[in-house]
C-alpha positions as CSV (number, residue, x, y, z in Angstrom):
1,X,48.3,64.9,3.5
2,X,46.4,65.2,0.5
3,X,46.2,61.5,0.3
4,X,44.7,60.9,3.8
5,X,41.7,63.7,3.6
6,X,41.0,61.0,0.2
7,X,41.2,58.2,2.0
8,X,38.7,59.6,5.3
9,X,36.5,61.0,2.4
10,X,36.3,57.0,1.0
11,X,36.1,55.7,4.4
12,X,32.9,58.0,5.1
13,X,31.7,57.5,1.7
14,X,31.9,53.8,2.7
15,X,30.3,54.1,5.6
16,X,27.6,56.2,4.8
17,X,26.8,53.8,1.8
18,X,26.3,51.0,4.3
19,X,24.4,52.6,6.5
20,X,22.2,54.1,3.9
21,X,21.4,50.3,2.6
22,X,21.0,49.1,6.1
23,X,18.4,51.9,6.5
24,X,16.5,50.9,3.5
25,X,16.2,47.6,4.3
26,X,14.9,48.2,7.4
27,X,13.0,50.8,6.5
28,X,11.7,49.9,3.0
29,X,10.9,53.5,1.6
30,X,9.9,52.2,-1.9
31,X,8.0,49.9,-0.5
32,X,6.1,52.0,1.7
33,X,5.1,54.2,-1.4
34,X,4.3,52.1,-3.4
35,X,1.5,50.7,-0.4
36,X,0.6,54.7,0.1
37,X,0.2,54.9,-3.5
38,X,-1.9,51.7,-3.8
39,X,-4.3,52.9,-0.5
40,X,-2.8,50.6,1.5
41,X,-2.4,52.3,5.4
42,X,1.3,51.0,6.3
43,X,3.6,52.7,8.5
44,X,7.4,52.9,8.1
45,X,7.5,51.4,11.7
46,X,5.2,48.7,10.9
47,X,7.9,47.7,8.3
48,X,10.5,47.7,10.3
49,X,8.9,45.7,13.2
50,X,8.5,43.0,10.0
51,X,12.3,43.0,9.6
52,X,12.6,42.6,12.9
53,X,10.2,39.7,13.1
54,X,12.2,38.2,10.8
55,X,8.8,38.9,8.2
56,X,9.3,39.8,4.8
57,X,8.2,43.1,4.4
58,X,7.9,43.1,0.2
59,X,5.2,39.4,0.6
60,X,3.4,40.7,3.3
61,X,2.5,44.3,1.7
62,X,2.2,43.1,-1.6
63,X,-0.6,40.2,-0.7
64,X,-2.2,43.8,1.2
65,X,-2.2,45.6,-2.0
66,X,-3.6,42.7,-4.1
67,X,-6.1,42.1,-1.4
68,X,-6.9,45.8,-1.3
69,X,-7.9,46.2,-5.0
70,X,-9.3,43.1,-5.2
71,X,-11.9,44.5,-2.5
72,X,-10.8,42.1,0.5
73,X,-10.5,43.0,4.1
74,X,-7.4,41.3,5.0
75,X,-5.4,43.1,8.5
76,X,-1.4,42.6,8.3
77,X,-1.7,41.0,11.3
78,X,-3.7,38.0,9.8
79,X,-1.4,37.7,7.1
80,X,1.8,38.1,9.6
81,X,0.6,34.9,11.7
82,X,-0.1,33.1,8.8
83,X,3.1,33.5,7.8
84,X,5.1,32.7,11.1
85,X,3.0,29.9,11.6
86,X,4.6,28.4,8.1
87,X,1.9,28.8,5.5
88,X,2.0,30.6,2.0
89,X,0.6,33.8,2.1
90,X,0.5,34.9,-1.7
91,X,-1.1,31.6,-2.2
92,X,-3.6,32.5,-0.1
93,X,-4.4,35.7,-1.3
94,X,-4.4,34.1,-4.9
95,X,-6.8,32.0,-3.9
96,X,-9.5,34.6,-2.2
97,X,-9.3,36.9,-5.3
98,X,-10.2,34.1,-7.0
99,X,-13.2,32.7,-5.0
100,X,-14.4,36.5,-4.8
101,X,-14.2,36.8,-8.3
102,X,-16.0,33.4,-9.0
103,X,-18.8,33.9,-6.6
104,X,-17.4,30.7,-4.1
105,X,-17.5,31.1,-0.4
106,X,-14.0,30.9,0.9
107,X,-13.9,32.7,4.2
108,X,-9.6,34.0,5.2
109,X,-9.7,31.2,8.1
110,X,-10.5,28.3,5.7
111,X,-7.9,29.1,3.4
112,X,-5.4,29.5,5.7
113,X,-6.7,25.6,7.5
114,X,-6.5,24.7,3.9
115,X,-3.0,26.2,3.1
116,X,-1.5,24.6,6.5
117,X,-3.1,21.2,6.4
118,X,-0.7,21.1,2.8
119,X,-2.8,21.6,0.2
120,X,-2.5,23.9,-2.5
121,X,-5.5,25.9,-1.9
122,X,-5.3,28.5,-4.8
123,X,-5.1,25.2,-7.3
124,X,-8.3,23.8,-5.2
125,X,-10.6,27.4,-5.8
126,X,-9.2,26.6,-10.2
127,X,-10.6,23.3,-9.5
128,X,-13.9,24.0,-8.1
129,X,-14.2,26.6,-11.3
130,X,-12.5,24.2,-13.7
131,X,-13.2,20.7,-13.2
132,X,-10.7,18.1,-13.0
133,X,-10.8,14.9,-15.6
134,X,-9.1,11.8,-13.8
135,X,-7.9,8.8,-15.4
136,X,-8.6,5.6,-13.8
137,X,-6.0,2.8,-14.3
138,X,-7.5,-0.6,-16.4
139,X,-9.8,-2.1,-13.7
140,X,-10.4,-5.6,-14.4
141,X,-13.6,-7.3,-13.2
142,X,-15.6,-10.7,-14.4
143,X,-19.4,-11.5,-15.2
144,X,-21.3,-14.0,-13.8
145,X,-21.4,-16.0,-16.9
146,X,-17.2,-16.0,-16.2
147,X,-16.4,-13.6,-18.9
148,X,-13.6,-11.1,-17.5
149,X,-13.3,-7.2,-18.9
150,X,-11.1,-5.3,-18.9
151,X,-13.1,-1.1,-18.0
152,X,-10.9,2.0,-18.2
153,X,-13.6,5.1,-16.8
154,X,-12.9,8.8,-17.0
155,X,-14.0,10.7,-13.3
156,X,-14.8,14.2,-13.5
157,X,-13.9,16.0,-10.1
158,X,-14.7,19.5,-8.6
159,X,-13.0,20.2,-5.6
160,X,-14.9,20.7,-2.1
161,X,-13.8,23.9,-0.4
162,X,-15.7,22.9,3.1
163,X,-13.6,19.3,2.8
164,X,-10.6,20.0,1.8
165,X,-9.2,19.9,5.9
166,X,-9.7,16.5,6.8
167,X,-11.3,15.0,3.2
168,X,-9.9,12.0,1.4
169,X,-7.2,12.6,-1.8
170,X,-7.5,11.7,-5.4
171,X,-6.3,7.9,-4.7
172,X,-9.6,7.5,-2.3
173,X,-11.7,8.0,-5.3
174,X,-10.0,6.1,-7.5
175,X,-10.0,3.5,-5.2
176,X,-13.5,3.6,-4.9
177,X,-15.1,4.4,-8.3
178,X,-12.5,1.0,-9.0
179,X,-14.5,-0.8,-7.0
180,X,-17.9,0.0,-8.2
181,X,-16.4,-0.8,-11.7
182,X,-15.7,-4.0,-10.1
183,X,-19.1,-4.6,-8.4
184,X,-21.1,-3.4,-11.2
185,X,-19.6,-5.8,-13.8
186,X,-19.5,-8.9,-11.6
187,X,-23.4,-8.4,-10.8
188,X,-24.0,-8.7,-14.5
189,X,-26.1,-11.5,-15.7
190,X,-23.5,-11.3,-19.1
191,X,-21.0,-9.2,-20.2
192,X,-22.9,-9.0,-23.6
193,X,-25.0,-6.4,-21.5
194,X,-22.0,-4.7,-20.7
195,X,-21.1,-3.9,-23.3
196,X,-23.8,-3.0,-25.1
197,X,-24.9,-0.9,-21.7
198,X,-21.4,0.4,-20.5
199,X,-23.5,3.5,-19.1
200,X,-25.2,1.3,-16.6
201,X,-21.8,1.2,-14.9
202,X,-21.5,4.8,-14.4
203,X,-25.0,4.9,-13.3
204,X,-24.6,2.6,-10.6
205,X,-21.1,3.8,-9.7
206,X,-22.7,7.5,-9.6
207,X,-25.8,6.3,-7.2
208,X,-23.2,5.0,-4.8
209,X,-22.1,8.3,-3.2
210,X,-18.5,7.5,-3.7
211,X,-17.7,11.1,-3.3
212,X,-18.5,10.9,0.6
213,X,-15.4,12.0,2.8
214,X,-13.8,12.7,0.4
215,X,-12.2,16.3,-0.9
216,X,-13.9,16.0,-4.3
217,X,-17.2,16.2,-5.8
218,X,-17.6,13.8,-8.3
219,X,-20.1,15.5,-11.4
220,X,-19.7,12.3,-13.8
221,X,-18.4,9.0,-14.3
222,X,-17.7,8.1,-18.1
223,X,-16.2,4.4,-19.0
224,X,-13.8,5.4,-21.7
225,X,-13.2,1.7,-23.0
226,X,-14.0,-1.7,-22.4
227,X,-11.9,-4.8,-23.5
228,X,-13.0,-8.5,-23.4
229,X,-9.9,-10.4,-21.0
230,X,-9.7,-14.3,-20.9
231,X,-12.6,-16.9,-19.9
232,X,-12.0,-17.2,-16.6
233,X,-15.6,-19.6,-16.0
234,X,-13.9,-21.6,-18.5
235,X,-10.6,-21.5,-16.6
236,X,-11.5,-22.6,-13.7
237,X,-13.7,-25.7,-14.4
238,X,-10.4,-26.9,-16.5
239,X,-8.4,-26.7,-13.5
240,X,-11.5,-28.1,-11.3
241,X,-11.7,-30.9,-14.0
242,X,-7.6,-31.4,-13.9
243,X,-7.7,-31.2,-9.7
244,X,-10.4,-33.6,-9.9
245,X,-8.5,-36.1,-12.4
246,X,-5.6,-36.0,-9.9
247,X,-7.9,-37.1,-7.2
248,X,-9.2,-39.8,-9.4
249,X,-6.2,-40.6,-10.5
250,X,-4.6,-40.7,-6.7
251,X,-7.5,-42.9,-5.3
252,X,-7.4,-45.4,-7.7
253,X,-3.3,-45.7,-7.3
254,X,-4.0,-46.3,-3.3
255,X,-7.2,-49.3,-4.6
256,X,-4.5,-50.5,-6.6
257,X,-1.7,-50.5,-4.0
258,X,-4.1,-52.0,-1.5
259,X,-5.2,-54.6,-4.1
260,X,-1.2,-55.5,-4.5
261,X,-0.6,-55.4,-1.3
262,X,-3.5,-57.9,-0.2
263,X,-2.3,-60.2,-3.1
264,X,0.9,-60.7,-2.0
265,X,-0.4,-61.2,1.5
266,X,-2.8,-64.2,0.3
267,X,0.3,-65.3,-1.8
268,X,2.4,-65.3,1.6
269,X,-0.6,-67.6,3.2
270,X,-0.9,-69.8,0.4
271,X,2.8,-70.7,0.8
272,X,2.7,-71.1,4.7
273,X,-0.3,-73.3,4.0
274,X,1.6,-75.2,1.2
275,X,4.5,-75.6,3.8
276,X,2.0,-76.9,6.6
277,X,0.6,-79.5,4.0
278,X,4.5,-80.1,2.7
279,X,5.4,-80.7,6.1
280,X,2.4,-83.2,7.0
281,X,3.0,-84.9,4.0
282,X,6.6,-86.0,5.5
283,X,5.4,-87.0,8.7
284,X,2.8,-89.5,6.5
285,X,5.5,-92.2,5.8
286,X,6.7,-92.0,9.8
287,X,3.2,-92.6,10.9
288,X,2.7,-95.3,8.3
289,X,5.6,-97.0,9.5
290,X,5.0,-96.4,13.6
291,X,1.3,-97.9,12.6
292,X,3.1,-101.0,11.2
293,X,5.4,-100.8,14.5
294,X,2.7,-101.0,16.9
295,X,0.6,-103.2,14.5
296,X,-2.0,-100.6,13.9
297,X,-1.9,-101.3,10.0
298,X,-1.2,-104.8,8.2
299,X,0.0,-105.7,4.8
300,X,-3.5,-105.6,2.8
301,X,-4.0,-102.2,4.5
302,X,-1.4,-100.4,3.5
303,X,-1.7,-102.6,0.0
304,X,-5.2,-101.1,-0.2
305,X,-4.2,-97.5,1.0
306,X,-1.6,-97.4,-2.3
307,X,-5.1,-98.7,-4.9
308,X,-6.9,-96.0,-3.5
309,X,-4.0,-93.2,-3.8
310,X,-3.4,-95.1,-7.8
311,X,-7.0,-95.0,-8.7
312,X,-7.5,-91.3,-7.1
313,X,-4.4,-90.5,-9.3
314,X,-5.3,-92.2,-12.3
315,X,-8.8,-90.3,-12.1
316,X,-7.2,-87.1,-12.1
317,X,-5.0,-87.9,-15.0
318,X,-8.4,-88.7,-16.6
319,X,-9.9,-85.5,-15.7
320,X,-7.1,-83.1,-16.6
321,X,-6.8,-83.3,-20.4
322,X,-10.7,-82.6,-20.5
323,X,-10.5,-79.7,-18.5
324,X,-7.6,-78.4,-21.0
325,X,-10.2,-79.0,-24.0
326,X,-12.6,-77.5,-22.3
327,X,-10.8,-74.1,-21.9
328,X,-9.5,-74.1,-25.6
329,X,-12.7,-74.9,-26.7
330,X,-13.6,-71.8,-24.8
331,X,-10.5,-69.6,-26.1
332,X,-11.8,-70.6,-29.9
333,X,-15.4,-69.8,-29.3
């Protein structure tokens, strides 16, 4: 008997505990003090609809206090939809202390625009105090007198509050002051002036407005260092001068083909004409004898045809070695 009263007594004891915790955390009594406490007008019903609303009471009423000392009007409602619609509240509130206490304009609807469009808003109010330094990678460029450099600049940011929504990132300027690094060297006359002006680059970089559409406001533009890269005017007239050797070179391979090939076609005419003469030749002796046949030629003829072809013969022979004296004379002189 004894036994069960202890074991009804657990059971209650049980099941007063859990509805105890249940009631405080739907109804956040701490919580609810510690907003009394900090002059923050909360109800306990308020708190509860939060549960129910599936809002988290403890984020909602602490960005409310912080707001609250920090001298802000913020509603819980305001906060509420920011939540539900996804944003971070105590980022938010972070960030409007901050632009109160630094004297920036940051109205509750911006920052929440800014929050949901997914940027850190409270990191973008420490940026419009504290300026950001930006690296640029090594941006290579070359002068017109074919010289390339090699630039590494230094951008110093302040974020935008008013385009933050809708403004170009950090890779936009970079991008961009890259490219006035780039235009600004190639219009030099020298890269001697470069170098002994590397300002002139930020200068003209600077007078560009590369900050436009952008989230950023760009205060200066400092070139960090500037190496000397290869010759690249020198570069490319080698490989102009080695392109235009190869055309040379290709044009006077095709004059010399040609040349070949119309040798060896006056070659092949100079034998078909040496044939044709080969071949009258042989029909000499059958006209010769047909002549003799139809009595066309006599005896003293044909006896006077052979002194003429001796004598012709017997002048060439004659004229031959003095031709050959004639052309070593030639190759001795």
């Amino acid at each position: 008997m004894f036994n069960d009263q202890m074991i009804f007594v657990g059971v209650i004891v049980v099941i007063a505990l859990i509805l105890f915790s249940l009631f405080l955390r739907y109804f956040p009594i701490l919580l609810w003090i510690s907003a009394r406490v900090s002059g923050v007008k909360i109800s306990l019903l308020q708190l509860f609809l939060m549960r129910i609303r599936n809002v988290p009471p403890q984020e909602i009423t602490r960005a409310m206090i912080e707001a609250h000392k920090a001298g802000l009007l913020l509603t819980r409602d305001e906060l509420e939809a920011h939540y539900l619609a996804g944003g971070h509240v105590e980022q938010v509130v972070h960030a409007l202390v901050s632009a109160s206490k630094a004297n920036i304009d940051l109205p509750f609807n911006m920052a929440t625009a800014i929050d949901l469009a997914g940027r850190d808003v409270f990191q973008a109010v420490q940026m419009s105090v504290n300026p950001k330094v930006i690296d640029t990678p090594p941006v290579t460029a070359v002068a017109k007198d074919g010289i390339q450099l090699i630039a590494k600049a230094r951008v110093t940011v302040r974020a935008s509050i008013k385009q933050l929504v809708g403004g170009a990132g950090e890779e936009t300027v970079l991008a961009r002051v890259g490219e006035g690094i780039v235009s600004s060297i190639g219009s030099s006359e020298s890269h001697k002036s470069v170098l002994e002006n590397p300002d002139s680059i930020s200068k003209l970089v600077l007078r560009k407005g590369l900050d436009a559409g952008t989230a950023f406001e760009i205060l200066s533009i400092d070139i960090a260092d500037i190496d000397i890269g290869r010759n690249i005017g020198a570069v490319l007239q080698m490989d102009q001068a080695q392109a235009d050797k190869n055309i040379a070179q290709a044009k006077a391979e095709e004059r010399r083909a040609m040349a070949v090939a119309s040798e060896q076609e006056m070659r092949a005419l100079a034998q078909q004409a040496r044939a044709k003469v080969i071949e009258a030749e042989a029909e000499v002796p059958k006209a010769i004898a047909e002549a003799f046949r139809t009595g066309n030629l006599g005896v003293m003829d044909y006896y006077q045809l052979k002194n003429i072809q001796a004598d012709t013969s017997m002048r060439e022979a004659i004229a031959k070695p003095a031709t050959d004296s004639n052309k070593s004379t030639k190759k001795e002189e």
